[in-house]
N, C-alpha and C positions, 0 to 999 in steps of 0.2 A: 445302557439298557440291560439289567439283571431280573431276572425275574424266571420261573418254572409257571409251567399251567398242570391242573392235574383237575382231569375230567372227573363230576361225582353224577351225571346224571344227564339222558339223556331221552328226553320222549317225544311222538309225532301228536302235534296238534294240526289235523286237518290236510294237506298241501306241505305243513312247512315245519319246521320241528324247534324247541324246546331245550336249551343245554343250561345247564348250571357248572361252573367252573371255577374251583378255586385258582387262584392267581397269585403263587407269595413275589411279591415286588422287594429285591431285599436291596435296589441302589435304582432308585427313580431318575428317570430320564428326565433331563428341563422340558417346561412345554409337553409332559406326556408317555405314558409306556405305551408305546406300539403292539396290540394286537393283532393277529393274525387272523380271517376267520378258520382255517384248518386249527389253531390252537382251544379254539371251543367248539372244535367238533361241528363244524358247518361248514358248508361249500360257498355260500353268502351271509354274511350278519344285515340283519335289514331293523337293527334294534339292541341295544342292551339296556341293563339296569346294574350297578354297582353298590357294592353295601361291604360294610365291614365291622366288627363290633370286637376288633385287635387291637386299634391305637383309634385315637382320638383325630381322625381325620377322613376328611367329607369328600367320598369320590362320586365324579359325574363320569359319562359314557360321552365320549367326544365322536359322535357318528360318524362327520363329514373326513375325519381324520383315524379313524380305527384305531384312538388309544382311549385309556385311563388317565383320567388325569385327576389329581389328588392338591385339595386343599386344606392347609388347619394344622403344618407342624409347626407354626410361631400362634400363626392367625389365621383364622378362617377366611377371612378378605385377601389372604396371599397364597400363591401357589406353592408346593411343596419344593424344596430347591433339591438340586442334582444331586445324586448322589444317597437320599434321604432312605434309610427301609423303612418301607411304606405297612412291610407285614400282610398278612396275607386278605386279600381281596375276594368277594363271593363277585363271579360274574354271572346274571343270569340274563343270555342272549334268546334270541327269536332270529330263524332263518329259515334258508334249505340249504 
């Protein structure tokens, strides 16, 4: 698990608030990069969305397990294998 987070943005919607966080993932974890929610600037994540327009791979927001996980450096239909830089990751979370 190699990876920096570097906060670009933070606002209150309502109750609950709002963070956008870069992620460079530069040596992928199997099965997933472990985020934190202190690392996108919340006290709970109750949500993300993932996007990247770095490399040519497709991340989803693994809720139930608080990582990133990244597929599409062979084939889309397989997960990104260990070790991989994944490059950097836009994370935009919902929490408090």
């Amino acid at each position: 698990m190699t990876h920096t987070a570097t906060k670009v943005m933070r606002a209150k919607l309502g109750g609950a608030f709002m963070t956008i966080t870069d992620v460079d993932i530069t040596s992928y974890t199997a099965s997933g990069e472990a985020i934190t929610a202190g690392e996108l600037g919340l006290a709970k994540i109750l949500d993300a969305k993932c996007d990247s327009n770095e490399k040519l791979i497709s991340f989803w927001w693994d809720r139930t397990n608080s990582k990133i996980r990244a597929f599409g450096d062979t084939t889309l239909a397989t997960e990104s294998t260990a070790t991989t830089d994944c490059g950097k990751v836009r994370v935009l979370a919902f929490g408090y």
